[in-house]
VOSE-654664 format. One record per atom (N, C-alpha, C): residue in three letters; x, y, z; atom name; chain; residue number from 1. Coordinates in nm, 3 decimals, always signed. Layout:
N
MIZA   residu        px        py        pz   atome   chaine   num
MIZA      ALA         X         Y         Z      CA        A   NUM
...
***
This chain:
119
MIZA   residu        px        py        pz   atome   chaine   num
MIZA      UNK    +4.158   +15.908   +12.963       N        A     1
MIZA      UNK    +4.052   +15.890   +12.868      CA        A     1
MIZA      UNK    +3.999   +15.748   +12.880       C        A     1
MIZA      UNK    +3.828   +15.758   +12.926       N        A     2
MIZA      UNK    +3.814   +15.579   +12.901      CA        A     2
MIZA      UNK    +3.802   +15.548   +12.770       C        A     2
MIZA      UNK    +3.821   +15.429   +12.802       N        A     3
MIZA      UNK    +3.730   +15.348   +12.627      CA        A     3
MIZA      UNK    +3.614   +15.306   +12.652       C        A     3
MIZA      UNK    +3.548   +15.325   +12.538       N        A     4
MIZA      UNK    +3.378   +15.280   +12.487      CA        A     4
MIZA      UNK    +3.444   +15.189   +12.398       C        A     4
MIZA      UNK    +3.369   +15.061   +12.408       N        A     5
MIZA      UNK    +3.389   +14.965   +12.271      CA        A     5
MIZA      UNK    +3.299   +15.001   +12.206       C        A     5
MIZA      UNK    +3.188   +15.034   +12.249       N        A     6
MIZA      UNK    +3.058   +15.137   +12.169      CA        A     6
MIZA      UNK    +3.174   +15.220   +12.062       C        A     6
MIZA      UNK    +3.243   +15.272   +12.049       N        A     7
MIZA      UNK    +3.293   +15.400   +11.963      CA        A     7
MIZA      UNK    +3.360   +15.312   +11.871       C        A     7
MIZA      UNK    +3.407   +15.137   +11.847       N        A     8
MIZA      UNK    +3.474   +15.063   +11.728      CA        A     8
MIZA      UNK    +3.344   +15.062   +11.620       C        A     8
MIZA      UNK    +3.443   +15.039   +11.501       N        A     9
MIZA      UNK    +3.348   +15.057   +11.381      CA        A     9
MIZA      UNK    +3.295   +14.917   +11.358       C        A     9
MIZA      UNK    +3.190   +14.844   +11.371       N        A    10
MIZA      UNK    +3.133   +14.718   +11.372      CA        A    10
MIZA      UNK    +3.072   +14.693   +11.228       C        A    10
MIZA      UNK    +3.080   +14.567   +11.148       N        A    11
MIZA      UNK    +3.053   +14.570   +11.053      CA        A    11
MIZA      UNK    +2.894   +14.527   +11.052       C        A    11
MIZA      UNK    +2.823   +14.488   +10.972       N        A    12
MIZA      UNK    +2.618   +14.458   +11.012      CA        A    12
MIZA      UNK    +2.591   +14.395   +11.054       C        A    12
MIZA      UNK    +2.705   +14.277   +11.131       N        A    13
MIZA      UNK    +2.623   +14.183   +11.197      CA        A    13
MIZA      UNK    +2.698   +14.245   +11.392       C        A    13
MIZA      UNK    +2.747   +14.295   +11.394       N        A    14
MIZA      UNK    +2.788   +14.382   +11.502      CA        A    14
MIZA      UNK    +2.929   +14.319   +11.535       C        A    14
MIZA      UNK    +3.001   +14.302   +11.394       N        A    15
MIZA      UNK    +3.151   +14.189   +11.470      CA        A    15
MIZA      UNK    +3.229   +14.300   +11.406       C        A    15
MIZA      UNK    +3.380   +14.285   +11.456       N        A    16
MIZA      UNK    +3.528   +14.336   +11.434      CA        A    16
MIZA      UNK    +3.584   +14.248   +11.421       C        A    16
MIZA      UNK    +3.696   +14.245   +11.322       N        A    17
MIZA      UNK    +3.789   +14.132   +11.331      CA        A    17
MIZA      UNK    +3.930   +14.188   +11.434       C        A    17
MIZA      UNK    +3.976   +14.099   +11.504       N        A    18
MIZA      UNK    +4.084   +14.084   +11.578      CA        A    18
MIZA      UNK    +4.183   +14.039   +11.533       C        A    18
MIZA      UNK    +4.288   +14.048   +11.558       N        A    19
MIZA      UNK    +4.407   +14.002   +11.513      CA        A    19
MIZA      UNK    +4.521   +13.955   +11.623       C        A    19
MIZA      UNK    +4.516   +13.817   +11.675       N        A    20
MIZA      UNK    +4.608   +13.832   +11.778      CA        A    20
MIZA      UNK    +4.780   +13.772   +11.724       C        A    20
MIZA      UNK    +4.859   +13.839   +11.794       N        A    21
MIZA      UNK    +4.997   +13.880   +11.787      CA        A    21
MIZA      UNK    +5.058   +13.808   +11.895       C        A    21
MIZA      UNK    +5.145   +13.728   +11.920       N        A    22
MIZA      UNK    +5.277   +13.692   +12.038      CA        A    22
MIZA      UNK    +5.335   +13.814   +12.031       C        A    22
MIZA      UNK    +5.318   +13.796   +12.197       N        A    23
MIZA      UNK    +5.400   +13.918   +12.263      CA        A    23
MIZA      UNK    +5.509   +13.909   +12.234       C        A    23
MIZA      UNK    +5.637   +13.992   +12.231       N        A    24
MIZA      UNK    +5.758   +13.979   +12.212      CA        A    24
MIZA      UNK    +5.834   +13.946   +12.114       C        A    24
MIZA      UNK    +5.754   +13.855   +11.991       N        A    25
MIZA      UNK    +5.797   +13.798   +11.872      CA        A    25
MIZA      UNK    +5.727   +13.843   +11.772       C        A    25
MIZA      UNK    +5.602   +13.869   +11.783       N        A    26
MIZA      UNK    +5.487   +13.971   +11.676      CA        A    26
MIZA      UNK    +5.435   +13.874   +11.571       C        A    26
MIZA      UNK    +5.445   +13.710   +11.651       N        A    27
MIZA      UNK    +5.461   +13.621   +11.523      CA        A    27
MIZA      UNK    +5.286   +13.651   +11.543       C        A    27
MIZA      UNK    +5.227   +13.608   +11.437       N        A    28
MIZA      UNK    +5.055   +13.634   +11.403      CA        A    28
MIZA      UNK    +5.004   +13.511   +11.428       C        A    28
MIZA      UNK    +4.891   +13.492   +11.550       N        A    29
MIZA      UNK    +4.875   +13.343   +11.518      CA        A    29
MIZA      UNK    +4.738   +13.348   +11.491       C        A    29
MIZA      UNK    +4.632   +13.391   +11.476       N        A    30
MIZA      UNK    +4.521   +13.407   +11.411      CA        A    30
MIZA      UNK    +4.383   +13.529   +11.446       C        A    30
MIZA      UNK    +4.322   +13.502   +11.355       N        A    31
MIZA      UNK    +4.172   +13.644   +11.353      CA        A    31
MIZA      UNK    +4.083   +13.601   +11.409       C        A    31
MIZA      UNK    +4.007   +13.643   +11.480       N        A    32
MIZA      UNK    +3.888   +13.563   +11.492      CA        A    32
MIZA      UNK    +3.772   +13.709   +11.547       C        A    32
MIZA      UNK    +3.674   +13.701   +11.551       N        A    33
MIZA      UNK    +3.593   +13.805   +11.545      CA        A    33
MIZA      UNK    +3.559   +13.810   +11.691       C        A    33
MIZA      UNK    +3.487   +13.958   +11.726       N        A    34
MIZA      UNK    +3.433   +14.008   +11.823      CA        A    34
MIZA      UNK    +3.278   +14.105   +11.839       C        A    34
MIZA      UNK    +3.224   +14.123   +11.930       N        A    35
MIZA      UNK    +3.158   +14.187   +11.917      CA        A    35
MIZA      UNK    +3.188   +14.312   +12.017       C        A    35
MIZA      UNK    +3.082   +14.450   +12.097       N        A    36
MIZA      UNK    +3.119   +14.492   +12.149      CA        A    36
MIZA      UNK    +3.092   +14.403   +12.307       C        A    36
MIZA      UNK    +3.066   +14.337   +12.303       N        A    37
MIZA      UNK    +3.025   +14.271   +12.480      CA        A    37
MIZA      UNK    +3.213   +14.168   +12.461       C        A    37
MIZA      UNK    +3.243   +14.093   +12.355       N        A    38
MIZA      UNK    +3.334   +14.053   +12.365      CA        A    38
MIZA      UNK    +3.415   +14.121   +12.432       C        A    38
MIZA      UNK    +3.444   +14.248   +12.324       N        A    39
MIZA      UNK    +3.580   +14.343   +12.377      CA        A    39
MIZA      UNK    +3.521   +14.373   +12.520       C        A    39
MIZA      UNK    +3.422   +14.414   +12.566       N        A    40
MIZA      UNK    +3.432   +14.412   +12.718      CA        A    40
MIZA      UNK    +3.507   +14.335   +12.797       C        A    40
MIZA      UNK    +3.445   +14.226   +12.761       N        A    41
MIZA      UNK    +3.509   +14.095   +12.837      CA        A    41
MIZA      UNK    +3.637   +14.076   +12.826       C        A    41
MIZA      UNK    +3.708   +14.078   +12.747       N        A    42
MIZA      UNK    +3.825   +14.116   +12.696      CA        A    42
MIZA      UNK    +3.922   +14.155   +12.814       C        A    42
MIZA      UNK    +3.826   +14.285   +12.740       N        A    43
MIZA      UNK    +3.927   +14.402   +12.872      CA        A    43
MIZA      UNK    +3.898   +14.378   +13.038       C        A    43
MIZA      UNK    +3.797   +14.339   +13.084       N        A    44
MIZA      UNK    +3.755   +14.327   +13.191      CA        A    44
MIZA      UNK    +3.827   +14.214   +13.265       C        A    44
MIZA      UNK    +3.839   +14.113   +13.165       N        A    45
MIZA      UNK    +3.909   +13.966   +13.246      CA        A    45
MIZA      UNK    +4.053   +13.957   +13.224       C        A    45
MIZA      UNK    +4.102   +14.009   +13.148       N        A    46
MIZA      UNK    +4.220   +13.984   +13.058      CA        A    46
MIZA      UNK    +4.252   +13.820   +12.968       C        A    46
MIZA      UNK    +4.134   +13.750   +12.971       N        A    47
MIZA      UNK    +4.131   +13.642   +12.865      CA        A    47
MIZA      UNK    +4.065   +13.686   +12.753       C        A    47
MIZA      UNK    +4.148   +13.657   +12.661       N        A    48
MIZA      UNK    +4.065   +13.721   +12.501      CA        A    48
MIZA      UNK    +3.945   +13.663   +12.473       C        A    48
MIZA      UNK    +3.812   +13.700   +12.455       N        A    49
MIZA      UNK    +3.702   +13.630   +12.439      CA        A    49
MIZA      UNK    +3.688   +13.700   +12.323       C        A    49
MIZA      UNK    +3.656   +13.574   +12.184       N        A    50
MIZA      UNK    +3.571   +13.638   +12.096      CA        A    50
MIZA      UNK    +3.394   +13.605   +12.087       C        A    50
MIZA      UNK    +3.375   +13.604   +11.944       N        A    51
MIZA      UNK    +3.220   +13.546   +11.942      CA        A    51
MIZA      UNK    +3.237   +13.485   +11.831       C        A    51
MIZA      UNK    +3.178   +13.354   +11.852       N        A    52
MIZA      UNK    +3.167   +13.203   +11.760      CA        A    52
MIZA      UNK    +3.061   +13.312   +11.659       C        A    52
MIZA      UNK    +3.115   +13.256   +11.539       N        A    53
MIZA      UNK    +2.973   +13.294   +11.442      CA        A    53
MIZA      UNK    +2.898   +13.216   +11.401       C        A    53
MIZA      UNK    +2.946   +13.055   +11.429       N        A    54
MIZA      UNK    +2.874   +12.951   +11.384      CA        A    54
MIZA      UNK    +2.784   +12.899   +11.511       C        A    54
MIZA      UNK    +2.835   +12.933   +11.643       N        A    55
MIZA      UNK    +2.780   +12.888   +11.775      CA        A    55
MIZA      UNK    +2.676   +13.009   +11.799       C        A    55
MIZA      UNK    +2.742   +13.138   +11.747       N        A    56
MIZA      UNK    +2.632   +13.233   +11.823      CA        A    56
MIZA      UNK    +2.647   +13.258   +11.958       C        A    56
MIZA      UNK    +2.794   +13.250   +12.014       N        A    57
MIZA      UNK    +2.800   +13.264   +12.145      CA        A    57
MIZA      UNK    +2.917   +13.340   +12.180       C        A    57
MIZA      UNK    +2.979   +13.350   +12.274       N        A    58
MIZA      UNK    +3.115   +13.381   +12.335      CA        A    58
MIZA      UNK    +3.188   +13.225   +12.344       C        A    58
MIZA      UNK    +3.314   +13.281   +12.329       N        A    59
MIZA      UNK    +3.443   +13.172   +12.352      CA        A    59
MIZA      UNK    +3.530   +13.218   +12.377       C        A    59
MIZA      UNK    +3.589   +13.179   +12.493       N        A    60
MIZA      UNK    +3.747   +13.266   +12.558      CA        A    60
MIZA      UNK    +3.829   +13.147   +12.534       C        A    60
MIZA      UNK    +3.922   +13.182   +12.443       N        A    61
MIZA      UNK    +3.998   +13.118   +12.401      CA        A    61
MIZA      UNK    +4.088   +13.043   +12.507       C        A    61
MIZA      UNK    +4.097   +12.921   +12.468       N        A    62
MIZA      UNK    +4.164   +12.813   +12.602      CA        A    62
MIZA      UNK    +4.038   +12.760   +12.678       C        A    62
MIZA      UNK    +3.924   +12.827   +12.667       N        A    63
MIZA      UNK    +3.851   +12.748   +12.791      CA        A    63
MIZA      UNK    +3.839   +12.569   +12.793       C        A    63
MIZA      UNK    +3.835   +12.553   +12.699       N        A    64
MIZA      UNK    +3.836   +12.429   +12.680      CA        A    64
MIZA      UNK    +3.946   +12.297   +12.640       C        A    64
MIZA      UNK    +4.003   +12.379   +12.586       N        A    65
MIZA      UNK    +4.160   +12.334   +12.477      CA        A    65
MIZA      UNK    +4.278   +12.348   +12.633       C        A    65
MIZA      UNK    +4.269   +12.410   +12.724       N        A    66
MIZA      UNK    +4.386   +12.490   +12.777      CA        A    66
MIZA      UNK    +4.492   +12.557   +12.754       C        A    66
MIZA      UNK    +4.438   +12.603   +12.588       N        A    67
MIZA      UNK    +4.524   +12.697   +12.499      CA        A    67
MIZA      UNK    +4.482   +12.870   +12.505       C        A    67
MIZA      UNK    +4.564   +12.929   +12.615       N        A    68
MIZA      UNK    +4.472   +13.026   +12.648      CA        A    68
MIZA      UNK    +4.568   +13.146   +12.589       C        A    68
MIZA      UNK    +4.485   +13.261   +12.583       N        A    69
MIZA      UNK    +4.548   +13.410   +12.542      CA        A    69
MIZA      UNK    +4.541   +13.480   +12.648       C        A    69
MIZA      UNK    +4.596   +13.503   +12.748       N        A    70
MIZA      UNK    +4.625   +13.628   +12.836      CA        A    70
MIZA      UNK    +4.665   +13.763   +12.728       C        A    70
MIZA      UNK    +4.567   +13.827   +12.744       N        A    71
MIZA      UNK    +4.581   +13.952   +12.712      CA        A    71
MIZA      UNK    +4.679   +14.086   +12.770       C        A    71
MIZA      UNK    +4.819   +14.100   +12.654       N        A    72
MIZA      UNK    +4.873   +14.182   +12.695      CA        A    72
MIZA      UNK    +4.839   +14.326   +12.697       C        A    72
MIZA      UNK    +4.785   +14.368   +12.572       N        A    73
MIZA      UNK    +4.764   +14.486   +12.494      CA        A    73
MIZA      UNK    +4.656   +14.469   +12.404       C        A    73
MIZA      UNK    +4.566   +14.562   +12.392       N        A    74
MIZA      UNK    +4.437   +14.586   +12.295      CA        A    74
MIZA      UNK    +4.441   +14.729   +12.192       C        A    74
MIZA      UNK    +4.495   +14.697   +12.082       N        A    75
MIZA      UNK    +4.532   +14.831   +12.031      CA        A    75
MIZA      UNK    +4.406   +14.822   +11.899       C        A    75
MIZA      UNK    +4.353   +14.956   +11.876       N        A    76
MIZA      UNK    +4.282   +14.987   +11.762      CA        A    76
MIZA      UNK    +4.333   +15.021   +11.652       C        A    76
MIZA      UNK    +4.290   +14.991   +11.536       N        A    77
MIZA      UNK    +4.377   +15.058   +11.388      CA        A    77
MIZA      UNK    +4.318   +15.198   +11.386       C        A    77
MIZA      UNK    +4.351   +15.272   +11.275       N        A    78
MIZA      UNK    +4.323   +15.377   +11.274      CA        A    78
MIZA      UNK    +4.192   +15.407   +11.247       C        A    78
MIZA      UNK    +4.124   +15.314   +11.126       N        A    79
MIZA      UNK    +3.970   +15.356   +11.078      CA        A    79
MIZA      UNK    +3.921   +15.283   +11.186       C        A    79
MIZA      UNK    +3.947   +15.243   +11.321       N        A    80
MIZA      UNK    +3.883   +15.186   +11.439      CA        A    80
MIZA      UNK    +3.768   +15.089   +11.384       C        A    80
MIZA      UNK    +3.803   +15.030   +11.285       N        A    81
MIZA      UNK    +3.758   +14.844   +11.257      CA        A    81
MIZA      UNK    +3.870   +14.776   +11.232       C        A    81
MIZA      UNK    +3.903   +14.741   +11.338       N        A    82
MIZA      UNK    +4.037   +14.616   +11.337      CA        A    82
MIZA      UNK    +4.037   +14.663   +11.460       C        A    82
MIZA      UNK    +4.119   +14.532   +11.546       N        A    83
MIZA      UNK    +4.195   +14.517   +11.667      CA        A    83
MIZA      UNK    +4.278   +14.431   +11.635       C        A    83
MIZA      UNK    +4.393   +14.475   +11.715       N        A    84
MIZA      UNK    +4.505   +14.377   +11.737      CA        A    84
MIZA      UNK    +4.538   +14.305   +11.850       C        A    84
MIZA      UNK    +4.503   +14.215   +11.930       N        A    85
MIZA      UNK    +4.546   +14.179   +12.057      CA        A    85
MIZA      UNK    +4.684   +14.145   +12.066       C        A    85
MIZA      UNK    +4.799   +14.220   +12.089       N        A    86
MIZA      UNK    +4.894   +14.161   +12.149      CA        A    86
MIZA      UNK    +4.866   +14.023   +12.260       C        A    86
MIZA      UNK    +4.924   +13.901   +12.260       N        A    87
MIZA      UNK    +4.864   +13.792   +12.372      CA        A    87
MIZA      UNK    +4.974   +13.727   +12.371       C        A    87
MIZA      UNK    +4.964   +13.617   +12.511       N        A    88
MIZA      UNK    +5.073   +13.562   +12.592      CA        A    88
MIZA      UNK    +4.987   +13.419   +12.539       C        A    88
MIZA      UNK    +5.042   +13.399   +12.451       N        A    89
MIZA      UNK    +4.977   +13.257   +12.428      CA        A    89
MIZA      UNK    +5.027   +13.138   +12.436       C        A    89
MIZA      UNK    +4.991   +13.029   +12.483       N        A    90
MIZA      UNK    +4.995   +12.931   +12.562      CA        A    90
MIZA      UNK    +4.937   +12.818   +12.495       C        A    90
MIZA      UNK    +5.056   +12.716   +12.432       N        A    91
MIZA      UNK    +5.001   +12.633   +12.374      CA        A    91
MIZA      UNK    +4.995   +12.660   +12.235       C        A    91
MIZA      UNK    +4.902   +12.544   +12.114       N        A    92
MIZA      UNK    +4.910   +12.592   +11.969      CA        A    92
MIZA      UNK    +4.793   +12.753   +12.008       C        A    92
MIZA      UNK    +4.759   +12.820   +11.875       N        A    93
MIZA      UNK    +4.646   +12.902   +11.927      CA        A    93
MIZA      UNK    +4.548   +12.838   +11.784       C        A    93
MIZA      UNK    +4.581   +12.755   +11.734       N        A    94
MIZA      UNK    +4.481   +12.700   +11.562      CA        A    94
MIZA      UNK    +4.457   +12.576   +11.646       C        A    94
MIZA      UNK    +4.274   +12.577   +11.621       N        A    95
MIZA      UNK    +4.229   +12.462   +11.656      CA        A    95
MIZA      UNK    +4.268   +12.308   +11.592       C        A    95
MIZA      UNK    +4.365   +12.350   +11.485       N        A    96
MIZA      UNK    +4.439   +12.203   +11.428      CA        A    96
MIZA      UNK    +4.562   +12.168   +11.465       C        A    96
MIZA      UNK    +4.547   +12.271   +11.605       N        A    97
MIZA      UNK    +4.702   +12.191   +11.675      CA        A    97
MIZA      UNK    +4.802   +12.274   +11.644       C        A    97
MIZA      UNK    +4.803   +12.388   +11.527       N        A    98
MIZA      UNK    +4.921   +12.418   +11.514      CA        A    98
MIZA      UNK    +4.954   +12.573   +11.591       C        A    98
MIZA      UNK    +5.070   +12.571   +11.581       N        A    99
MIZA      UNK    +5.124   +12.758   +11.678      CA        A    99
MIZA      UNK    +5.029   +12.897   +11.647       C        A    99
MIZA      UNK    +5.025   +12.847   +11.462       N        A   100
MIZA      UNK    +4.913   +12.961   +11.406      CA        A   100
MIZA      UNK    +4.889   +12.935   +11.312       C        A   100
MIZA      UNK    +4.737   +13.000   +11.296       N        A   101
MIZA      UNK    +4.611   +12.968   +11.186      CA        A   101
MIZA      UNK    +4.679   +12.948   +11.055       C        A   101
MIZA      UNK    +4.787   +13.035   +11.034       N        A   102
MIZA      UNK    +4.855   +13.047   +10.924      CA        A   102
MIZA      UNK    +5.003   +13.015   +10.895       C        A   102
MIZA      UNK    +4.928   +12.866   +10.885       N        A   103
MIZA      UNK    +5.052   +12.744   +10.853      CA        A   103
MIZA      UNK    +4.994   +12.705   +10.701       C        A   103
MIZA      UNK    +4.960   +12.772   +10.607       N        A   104
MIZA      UNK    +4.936   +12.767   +10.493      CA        A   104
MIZA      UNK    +5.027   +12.847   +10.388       C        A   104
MIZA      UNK    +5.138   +12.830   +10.285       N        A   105
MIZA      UNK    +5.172   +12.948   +10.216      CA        A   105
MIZA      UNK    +5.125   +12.878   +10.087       C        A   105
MIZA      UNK    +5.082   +13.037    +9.969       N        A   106
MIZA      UNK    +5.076   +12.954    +9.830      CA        A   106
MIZA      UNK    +5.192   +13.039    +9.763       C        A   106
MIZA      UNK    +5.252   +12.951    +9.736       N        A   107
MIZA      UNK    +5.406   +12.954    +9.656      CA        A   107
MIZA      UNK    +5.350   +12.861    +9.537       C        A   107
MIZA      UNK    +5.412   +12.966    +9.421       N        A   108
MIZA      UNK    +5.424   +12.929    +9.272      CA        A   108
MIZA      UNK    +5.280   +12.828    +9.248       C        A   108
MIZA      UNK    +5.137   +12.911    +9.292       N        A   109
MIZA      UNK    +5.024   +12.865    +9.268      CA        A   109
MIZA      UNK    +4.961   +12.755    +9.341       C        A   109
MIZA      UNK    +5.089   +12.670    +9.413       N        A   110
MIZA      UNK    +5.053   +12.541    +9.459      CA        A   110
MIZA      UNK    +5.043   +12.587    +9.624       C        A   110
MIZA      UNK    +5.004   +12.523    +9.708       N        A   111
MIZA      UNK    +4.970   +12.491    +9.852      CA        A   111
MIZA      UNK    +5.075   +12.422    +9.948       C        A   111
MIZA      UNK    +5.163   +12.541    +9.988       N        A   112
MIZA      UNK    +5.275   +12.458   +10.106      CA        A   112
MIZA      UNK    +5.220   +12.453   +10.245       C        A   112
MIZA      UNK    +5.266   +12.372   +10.286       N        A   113
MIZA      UNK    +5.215   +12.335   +10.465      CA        A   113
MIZA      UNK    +5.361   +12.407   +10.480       C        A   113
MIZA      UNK    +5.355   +12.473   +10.631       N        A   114
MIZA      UNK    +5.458   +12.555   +10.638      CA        A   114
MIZA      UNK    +5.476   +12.488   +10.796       C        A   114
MIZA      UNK    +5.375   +12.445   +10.872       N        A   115
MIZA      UNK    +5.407   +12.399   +11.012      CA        A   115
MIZA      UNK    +5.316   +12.272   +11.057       C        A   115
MIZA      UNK    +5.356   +12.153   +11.132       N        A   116
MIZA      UNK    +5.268   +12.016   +11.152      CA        A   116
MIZA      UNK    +5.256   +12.070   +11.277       C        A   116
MIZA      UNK    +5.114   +12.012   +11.323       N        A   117
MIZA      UNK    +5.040   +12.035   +11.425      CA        A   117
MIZA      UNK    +5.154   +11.994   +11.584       C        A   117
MIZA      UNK    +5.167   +12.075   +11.656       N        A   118
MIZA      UNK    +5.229   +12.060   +11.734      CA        A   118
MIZA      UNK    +5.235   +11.950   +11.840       C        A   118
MIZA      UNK    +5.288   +11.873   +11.924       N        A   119
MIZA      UNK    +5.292   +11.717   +11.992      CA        A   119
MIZA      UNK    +5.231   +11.764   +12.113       C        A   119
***
């Protein structure tokens, strides 16, 4: 069976949110959106490319940083709006340096830092 990225459920501005995952550990290191030319690219190169919403462009993650996602696995949720990229990631994957986006917890109302930006 091929895949159509044509057949994901896109919300009105034509994006999906992604969700990428470390391989092997399932730790979550952040979302970032796509369109359907992304997920092409995606699948086609095996570097995760999303789409900037503030640039209006494509960005394959690492191109610049040398923090890259090799793409292991591209799995759909069930209502086919969401993706999950399983990825081999390399380096922090949060543009503030840290392992993942979500080095934030709120415990008992207040704001814990949970991880410092990596050396």
């Amino acid at each position: 069976m091929s895949f159509d990225p044509s057949t994901l459920v896109y919300d009105n501005k034509g994006l999906i949110p992604c969700i990428a995952q470390q391989e092997g550990t399932g730790e979550v290191l952040m979302m970032a959106w796509m369109n359907a030319d992304a997920v092409a690219k995606t699948l086609e190169t095996g570097k995760v490319t999303y789409w900037s919403r503030s640039r209006q462009a494509f960005w394959i993650k690492g191109e610049t940083s040398g923090h890259t996602q090799a793409l292991v696995d591209l799995r759909v949720d069930c209502d086919r709006d969401c993706l999950l990229a399983i990825v081999r990631q390399e380096g922090p994957a949060c543009h503030t340096n840290r392992r993942s986006c979500f080095y934030t917890s709120v415990v008992e109302a207040e704001e814990v830092e949970l991880m410092k930006p990596m050396v």
